[in-house]
DRENZA-825981 format. One record per residue (C-alpha): residue in one letter; residue number from 0; x, y, z. Coordinates in Angstrom, 2 decimals. Example, Ala and Ser with C-alpha at 12.3 -4.5 7.8 and 13.67 -1.06 7.14 Angstrom:
BEGIN
<pt><r>a</r><k>0</k><east>12.30</east><north>-4.50</north><up>7.80</up></pt>
<pt><r>s</r><k>1</k><east>13.67</east><north>-1.06</north><up>7.14</up></pt>
REM end
This chain:
BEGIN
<pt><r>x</r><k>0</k><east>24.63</east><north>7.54</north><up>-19.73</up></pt>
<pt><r>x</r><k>1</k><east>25.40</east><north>8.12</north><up>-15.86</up></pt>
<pt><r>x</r><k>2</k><east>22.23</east><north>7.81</north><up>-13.48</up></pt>
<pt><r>x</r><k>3</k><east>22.52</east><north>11.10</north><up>-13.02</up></pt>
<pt><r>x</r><k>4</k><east>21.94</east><north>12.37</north><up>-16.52</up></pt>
<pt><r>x</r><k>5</k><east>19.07</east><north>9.51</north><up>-16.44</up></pt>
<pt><r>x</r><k>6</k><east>17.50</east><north>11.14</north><up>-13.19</up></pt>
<pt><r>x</r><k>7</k><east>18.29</east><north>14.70</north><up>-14.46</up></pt>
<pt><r>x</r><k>8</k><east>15.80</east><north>13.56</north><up>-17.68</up></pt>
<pt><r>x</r><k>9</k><east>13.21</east><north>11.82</north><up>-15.52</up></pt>
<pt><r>x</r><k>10</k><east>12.59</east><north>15.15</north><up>-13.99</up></pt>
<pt><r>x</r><k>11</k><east>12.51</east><north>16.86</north><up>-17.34</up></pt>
<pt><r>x</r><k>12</k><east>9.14</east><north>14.35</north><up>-17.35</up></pt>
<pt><r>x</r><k>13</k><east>7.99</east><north>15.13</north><up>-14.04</up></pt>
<pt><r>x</r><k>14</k><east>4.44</east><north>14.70</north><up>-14.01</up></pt>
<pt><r>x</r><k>15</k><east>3.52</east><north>15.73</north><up>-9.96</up></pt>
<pt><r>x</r><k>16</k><east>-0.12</east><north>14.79</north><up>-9.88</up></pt>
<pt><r>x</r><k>17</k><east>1.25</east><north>11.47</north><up>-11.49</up></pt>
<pt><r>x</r><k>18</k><east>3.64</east><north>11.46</north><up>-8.59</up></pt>
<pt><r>x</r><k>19</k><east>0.71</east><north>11.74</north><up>-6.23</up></pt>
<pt><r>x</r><k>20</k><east>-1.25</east><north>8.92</north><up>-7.56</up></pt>
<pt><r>x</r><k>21</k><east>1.60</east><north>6.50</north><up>-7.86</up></pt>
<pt><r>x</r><k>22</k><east>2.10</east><north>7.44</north><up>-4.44</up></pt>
<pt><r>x</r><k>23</k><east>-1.11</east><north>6.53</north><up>-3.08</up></pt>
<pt><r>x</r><k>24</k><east>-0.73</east><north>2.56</north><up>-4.94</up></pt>
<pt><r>x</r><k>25</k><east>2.70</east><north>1.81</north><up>-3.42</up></pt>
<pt><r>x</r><k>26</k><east>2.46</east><north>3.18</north><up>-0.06</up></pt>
<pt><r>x</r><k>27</k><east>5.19</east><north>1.46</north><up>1.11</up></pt>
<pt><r>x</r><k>28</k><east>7.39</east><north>4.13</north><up>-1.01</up></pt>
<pt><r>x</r><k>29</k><east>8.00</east><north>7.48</north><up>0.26</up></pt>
<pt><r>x</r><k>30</k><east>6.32</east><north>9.58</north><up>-1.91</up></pt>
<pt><r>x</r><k>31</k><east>9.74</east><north>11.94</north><up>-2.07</up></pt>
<pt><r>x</r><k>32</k><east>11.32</east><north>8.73</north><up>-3.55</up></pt>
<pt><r>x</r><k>33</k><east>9.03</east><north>9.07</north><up>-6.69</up></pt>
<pt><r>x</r><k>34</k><east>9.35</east><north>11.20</north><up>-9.48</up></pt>
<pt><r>x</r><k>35</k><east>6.44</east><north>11.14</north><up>-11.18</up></pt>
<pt><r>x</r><k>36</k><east>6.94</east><north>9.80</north><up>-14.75</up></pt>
<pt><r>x</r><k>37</k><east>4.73</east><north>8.04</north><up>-16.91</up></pt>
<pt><r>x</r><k>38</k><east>5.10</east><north>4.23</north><up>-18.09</up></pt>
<pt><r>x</r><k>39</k><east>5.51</east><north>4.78</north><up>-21.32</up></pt>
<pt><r>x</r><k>40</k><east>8.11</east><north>7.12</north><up>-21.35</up></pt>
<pt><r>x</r><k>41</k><east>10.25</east><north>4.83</north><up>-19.01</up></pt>
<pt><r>x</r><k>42</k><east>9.63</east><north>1.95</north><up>-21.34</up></pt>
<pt><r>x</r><k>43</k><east>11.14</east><north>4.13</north><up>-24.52</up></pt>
<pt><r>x</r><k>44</k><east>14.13</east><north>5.24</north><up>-22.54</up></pt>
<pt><r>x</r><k>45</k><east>14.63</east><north>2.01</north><up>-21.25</up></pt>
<pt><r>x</r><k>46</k><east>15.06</east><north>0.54</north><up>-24.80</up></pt>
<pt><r>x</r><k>47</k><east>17.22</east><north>3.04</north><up>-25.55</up></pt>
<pt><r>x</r><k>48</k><east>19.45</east><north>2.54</north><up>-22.36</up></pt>
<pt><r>x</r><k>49</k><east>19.72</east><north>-1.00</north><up>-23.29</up></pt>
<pt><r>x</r><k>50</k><east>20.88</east><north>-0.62</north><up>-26.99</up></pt>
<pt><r>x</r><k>51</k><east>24.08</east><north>1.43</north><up>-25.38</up></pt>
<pt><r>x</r><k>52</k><east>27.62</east><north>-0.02</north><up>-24.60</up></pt>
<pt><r>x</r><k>53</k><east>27.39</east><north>1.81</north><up>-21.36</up></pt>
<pt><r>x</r><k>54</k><east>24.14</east><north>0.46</north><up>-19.73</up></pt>
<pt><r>x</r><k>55</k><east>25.90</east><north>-2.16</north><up>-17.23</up></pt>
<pt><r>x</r><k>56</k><east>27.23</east><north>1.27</north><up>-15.70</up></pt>
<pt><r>x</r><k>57</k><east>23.61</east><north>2.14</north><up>-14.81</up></pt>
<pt><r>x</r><k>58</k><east>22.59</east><north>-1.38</north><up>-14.23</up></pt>
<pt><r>x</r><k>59</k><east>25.32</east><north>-2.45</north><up>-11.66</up></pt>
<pt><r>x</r><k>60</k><east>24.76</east><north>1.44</north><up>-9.68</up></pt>
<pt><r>x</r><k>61</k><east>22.25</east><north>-0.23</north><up>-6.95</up></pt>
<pt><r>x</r><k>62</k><east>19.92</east><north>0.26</north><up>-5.05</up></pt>
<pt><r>x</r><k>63</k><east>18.37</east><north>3.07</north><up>-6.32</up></pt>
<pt><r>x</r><k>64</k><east>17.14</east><north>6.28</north><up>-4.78</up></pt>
<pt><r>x</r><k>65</k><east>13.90</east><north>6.66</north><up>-6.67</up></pt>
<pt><r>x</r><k>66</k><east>10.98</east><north>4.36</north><up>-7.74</up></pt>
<pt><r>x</r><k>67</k><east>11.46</east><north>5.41</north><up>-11.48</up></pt>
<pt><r>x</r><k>68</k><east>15.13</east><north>4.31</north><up>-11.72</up></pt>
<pt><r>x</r><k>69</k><east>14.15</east><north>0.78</north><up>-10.36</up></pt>
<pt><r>x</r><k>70</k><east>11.38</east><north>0.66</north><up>-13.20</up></pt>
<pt><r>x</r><k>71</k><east>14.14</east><north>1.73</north><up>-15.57</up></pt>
<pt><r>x</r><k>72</k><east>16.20</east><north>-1.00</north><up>-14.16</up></pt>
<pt><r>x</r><k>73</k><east>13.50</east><north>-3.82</north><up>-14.38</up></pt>
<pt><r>x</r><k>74</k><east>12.95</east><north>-2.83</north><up>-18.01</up></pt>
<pt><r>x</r><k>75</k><east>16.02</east><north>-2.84</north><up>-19.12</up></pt>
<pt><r>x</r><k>76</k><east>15.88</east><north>-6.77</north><up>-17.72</up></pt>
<pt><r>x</r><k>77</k><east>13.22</east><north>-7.07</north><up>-19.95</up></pt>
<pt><r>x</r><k>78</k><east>14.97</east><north>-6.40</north><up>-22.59</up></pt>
<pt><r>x</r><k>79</k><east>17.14</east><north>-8.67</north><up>-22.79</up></pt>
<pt><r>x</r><k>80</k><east>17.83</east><north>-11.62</north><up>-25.18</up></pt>
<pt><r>x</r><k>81</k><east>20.37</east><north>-13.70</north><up>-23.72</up></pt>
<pt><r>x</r><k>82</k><east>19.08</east><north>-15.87</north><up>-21.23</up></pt>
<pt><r>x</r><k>83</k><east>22.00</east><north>-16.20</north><up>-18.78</up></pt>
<pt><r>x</r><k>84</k><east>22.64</east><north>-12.33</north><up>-19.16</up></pt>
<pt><r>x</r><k>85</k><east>19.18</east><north>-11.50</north><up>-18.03</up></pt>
<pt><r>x</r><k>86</k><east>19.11</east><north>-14.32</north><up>-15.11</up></pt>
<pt><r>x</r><k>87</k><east>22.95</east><north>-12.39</north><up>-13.92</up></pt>
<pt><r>x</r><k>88</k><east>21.24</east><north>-9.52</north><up>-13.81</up></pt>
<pt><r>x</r><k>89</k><east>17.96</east><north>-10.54</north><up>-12.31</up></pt>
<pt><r>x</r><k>90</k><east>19.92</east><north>-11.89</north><up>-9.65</up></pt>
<pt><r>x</r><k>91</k><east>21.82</east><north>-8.47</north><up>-8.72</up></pt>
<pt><r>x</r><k>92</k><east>18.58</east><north>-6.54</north><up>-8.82</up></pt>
<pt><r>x</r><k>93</k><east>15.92</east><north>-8.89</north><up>-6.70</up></pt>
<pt><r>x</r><k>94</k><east>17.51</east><north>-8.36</north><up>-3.26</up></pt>
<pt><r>x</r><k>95</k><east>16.82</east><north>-4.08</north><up>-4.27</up></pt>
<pt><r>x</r><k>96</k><east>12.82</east><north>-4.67</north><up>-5.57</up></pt>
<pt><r>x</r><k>97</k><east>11.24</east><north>-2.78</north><up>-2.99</up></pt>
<pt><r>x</r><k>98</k><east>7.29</east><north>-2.81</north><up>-4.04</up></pt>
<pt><r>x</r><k>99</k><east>4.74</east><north>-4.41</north><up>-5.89</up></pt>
<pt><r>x</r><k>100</k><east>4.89</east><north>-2.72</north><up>-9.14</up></pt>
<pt><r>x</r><k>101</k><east>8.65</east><north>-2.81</north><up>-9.81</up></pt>
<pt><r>x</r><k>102</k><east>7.80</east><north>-6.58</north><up>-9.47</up></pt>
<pt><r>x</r><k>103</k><east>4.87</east><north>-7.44</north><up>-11.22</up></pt>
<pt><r>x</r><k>104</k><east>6.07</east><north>-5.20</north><up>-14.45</up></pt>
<pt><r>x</r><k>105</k><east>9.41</east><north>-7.39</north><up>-14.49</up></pt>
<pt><r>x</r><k>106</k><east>8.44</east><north>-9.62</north><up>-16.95</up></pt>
<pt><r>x</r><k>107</k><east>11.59</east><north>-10.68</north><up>-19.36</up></pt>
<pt><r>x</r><k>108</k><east>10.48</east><north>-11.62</north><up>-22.94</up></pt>
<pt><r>x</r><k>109</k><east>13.52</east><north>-13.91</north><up>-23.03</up></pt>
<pt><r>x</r><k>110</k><east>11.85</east><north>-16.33</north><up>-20.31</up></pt>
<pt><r>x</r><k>111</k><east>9.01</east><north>-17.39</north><up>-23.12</up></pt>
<pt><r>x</r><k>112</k><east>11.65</east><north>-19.68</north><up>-25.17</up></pt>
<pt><r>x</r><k>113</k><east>13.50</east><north>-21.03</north><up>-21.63</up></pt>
<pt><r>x</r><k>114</k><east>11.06</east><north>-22.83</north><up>-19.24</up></pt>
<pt><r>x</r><k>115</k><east>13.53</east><north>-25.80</north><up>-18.76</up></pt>
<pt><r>x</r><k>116</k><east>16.18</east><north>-23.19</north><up>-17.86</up></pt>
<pt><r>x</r><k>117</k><east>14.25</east><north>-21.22</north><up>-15.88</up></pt>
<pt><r>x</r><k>118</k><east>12.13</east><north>-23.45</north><up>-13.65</up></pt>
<pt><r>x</r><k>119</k><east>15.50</east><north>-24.30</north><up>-11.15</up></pt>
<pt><r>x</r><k>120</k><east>15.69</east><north>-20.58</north><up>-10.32</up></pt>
<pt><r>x</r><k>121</k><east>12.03</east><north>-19.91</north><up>-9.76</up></pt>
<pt><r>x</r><k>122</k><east>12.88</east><north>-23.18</north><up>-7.31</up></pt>
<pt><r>x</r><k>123</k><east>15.33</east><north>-21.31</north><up>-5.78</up></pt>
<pt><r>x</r><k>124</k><east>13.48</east><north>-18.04</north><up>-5.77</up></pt>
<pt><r>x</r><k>125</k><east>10.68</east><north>-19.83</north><up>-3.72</up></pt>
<pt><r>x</r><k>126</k><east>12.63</east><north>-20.99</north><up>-1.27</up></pt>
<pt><r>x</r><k>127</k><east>14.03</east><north>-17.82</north><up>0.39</up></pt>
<pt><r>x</r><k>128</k><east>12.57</east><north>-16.39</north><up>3.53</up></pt>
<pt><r>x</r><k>129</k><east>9.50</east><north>-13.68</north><up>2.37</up></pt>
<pt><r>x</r><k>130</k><east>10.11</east><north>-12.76</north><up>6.22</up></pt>
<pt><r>x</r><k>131</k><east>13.55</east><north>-11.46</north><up>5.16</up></pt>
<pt><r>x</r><k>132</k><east>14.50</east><north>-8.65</north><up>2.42</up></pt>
<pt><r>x</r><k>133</k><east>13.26</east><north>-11.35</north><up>0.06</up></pt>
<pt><r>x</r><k>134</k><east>10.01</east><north>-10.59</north><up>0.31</up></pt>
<pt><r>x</r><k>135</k><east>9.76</east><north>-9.39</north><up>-3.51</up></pt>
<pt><r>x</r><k>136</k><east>11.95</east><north>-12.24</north><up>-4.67</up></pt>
<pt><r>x</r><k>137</k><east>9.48</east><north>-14.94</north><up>-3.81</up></pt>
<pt><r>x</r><k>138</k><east>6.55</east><north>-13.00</north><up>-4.60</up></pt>
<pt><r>x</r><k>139</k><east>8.54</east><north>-12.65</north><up>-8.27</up></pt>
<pt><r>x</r><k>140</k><east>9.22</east><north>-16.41</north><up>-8.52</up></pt>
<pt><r>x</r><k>141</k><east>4.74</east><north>-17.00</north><up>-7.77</up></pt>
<pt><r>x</r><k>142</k><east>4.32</east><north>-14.78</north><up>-10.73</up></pt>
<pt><r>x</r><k>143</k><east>7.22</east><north>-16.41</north><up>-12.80</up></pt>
<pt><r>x</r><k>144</k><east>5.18</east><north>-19.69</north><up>-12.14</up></pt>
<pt><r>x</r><k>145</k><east>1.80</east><north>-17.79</north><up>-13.27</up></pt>
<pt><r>x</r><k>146</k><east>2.92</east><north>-16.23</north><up>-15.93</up></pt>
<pt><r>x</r><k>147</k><east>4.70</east><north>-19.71</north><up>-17.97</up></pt>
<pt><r>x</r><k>148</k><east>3.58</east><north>-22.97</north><up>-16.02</up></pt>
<pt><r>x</r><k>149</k><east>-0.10</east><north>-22.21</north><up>-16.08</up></pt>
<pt><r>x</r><k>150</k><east>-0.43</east><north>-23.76</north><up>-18.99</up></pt>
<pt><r>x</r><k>151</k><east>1.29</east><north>-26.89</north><up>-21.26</up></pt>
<pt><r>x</r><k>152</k><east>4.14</east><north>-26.92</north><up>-19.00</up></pt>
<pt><r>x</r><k>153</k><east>2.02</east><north>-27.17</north><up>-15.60</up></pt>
<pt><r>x</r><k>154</k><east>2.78</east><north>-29.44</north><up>-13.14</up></pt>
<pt><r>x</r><k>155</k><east>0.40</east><north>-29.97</north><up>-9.90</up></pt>
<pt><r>x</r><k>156</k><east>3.67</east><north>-29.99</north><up>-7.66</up></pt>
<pt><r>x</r><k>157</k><east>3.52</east><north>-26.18</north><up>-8.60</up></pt>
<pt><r>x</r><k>158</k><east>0.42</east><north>-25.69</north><up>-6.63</up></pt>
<pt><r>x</r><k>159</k><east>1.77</east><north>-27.43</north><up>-3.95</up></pt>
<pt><r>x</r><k>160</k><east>4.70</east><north>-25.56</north><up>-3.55</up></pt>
<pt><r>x</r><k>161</k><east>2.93</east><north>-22.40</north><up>-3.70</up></pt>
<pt><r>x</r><k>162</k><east>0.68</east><north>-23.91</north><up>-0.84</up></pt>
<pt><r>x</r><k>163</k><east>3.36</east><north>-24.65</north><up>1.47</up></pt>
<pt><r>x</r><k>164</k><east>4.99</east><north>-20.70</north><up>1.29</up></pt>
<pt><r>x</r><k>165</k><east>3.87</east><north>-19.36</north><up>4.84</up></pt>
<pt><r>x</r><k>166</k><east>4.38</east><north>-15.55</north><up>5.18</up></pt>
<pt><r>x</r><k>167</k><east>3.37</east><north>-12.90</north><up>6.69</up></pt>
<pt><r>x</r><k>168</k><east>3.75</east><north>-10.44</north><up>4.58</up></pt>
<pt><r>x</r><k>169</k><east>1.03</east><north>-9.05</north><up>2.25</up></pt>
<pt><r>x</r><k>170</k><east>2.39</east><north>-8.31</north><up>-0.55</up></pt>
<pt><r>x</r><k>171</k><east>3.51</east><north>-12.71</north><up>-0.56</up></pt>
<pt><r>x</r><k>172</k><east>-0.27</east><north>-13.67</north><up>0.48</up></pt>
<pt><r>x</r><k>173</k><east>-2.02</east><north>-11.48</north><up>-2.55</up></pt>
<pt><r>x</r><k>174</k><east>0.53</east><north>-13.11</north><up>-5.07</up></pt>
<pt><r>x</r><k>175</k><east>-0.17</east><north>-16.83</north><up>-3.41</up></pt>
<pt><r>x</r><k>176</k><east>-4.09</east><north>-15.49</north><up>-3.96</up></pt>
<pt><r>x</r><k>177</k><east>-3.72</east><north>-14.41</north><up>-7.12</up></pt>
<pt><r>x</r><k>178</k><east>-1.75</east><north>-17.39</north><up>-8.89</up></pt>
<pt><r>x</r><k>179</k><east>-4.29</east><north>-19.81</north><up>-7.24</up></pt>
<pt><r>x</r><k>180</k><east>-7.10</east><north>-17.87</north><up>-8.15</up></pt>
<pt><r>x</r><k>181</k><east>-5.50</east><north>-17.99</north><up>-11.80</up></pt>
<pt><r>x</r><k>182</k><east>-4.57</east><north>-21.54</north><up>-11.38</up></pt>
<pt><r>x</r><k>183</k><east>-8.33</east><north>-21.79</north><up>-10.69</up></pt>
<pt><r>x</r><k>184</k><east>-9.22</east><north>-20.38</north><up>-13.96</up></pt>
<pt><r>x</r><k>185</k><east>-6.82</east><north>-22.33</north><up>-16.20</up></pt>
<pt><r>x</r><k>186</k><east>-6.26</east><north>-25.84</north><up>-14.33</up></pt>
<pt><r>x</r><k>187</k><east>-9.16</east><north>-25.89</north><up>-12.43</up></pt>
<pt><r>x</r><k>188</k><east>-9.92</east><north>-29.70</north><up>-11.71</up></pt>
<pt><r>x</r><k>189</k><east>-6.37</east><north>-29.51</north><up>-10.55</up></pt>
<pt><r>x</r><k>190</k><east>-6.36</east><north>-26.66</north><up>-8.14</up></pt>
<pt><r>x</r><k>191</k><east>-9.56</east><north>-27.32</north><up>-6.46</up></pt>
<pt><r>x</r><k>192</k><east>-8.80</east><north>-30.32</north><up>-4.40</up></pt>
<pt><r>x</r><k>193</k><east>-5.91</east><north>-27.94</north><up>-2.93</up></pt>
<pt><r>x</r><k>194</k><east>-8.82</east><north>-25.20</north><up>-2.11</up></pt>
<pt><r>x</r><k>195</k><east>-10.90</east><north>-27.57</north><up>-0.27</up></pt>
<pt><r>x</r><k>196</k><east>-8.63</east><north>-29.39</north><up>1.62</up></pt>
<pt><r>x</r><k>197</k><east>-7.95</east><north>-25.62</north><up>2.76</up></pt>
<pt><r>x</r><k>198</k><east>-4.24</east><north>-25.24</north><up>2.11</up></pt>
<pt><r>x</r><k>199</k><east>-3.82</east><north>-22.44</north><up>2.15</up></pt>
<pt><r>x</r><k>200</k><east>-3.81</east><north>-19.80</north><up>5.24</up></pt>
<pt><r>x</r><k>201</k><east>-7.36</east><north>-18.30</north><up>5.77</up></pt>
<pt><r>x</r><k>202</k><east>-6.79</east><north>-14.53</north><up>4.49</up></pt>
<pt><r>x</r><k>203</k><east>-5.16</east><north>-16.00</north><up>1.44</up></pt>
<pt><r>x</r><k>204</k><east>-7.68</east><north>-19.10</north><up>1.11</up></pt>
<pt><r>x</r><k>205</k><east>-10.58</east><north>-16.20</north><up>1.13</up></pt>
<pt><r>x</r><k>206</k><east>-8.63</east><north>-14.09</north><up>-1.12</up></pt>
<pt><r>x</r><k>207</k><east>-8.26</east><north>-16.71</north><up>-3.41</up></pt>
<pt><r>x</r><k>208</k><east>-11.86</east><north>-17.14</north><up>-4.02</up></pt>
<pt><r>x</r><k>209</k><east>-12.71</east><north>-13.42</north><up>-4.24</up></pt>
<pt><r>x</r><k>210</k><east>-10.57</east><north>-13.16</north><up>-6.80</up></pt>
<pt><r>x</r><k>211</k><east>-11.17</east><north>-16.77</north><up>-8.60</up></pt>
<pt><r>x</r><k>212</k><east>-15.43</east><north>-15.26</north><up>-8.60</up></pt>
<pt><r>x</r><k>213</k><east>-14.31</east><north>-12.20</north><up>-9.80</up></pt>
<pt><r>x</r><k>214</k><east>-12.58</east><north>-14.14</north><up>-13.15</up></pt>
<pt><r>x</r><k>215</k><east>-14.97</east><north>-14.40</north><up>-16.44</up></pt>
<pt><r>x</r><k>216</k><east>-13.03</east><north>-17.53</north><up>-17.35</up></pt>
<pt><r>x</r><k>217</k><east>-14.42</east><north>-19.18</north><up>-14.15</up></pt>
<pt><r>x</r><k>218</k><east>-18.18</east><north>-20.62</north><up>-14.93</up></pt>
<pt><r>x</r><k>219</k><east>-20.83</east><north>-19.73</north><up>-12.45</up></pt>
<pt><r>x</r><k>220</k><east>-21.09</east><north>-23.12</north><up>-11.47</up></pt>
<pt><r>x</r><k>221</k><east>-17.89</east><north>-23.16</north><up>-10.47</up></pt>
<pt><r>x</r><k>222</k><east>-18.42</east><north>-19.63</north><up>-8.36</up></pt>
<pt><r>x</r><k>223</k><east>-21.20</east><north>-20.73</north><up>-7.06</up></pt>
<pt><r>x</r><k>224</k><east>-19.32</east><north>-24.07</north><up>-5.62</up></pt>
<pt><r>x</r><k>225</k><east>-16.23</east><north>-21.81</north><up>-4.36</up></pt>
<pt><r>x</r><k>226</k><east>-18.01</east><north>-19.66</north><up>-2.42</up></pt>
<pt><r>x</r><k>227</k><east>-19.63</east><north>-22.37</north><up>-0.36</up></pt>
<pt><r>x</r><k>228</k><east>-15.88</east><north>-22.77</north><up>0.16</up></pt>
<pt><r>x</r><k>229</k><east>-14.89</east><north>-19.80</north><up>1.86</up></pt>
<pt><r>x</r><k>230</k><east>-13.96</east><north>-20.16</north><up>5.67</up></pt>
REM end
């Protein structure tokens, strides 16, 4: 299946006021640049593109002209169930994530059974320049870290890793917020000594806390005692 039959079928779905909301949450996209199609129905053609002989065709065609075919792409990551497949072809399609939600919704099921594997390429990952068209890669390798080493395989020198990314860019400084403020809720004794020793820059220190009150898994004690933390 070419990309152009794919993009011929995503317009068959065009959903414009779709289009125009999408447009308004990633406006860092050109809003020509996206179709309009629901998540769903990428999802179910992604599954479908992946069970064919032909999908590397579609998969090594990058970059991408529209938002939709990049979801497609990350999807089809998703999908798959060999680990060293999915890391090839994670590491063709980083340098080409160009927003927030193309990243945050790459999420491969494979990962789950491979921490030990997977840990020296979020390592890697974290150490390219956010400054540079890697912007999305690092911001990927925070939520790899949120997403499996939260939890049984956690390691404080996560958090202090994390700590020592400096960026400008936004899109870096709400993931840095957003693992910390998660890190809050699940490895809190942890985490905190990091959030008042103020390691983090002031937007994303602030940030942090916002989102670590807004949490139900963090107790009010605990809110209360952050935001006499905020700078």
């Amino acid at each position: 299946m070419t990309e152009i039959e794919i993009t011929k079928q995503l317009f068959a779905w065009q959903d414009l006021e779709y289009r125009n909301f999408m447009a308004g949450l990633i406006p860092n996209i050109k809003q020509e640049n996206i179709i309009g199609v629901r998540t769903p129905l990428l999802r179910s053609l992604a599954k479908g593109i992946y069970k064919r002989k032909d999908a590397d065709d579609f998969l090594n065609k990058v970059p991408h002209k529209y938002f939709e075919l990049n979801q497609l792409h990350s999807f089809i990551i998703c999908e798959q169930k060999d680990f060293d497949k999915c890391i090839t072809l994670l590491e063709n399609f980083l340098p080409y994530i160009d927003n927030w939600a193309t990243c945050d919704q790459l999420l491969p099921k494979v990962f789950k059974k491979h921490h030990e594997k997977l840990l020296p390429h979020i390592q890697k990952w974290l150490k390219q320049n956010p400054q540079s068209n890697a912007t999305y890669t690092v911001r990927f390798a925070i939520g790899m870290l949120m997403q499996h080493f939260l939890d049984e395989d956690f390691d404080v020198q996560f958090l202090e890793q994390v700590s020592c990314i400096k960026s400008q860019e936004y899109y870096v400084n709400m993931m840095i917020a957003w693992y910390f403020a998660t890190a809050l809720a699940k490895q809190y004794n942890s985490t905190l000594p990091l959030i008042e020793q103020r390691c983090l820059e002031k937007w994303t220190h602030n940030k942090t806390i916002q989102k670590a009150i807004e949490s139900r898994r963090i107790t009010n004690d605990q809110k209360a005692y952050l935001k006499g933390l905020k700078i």
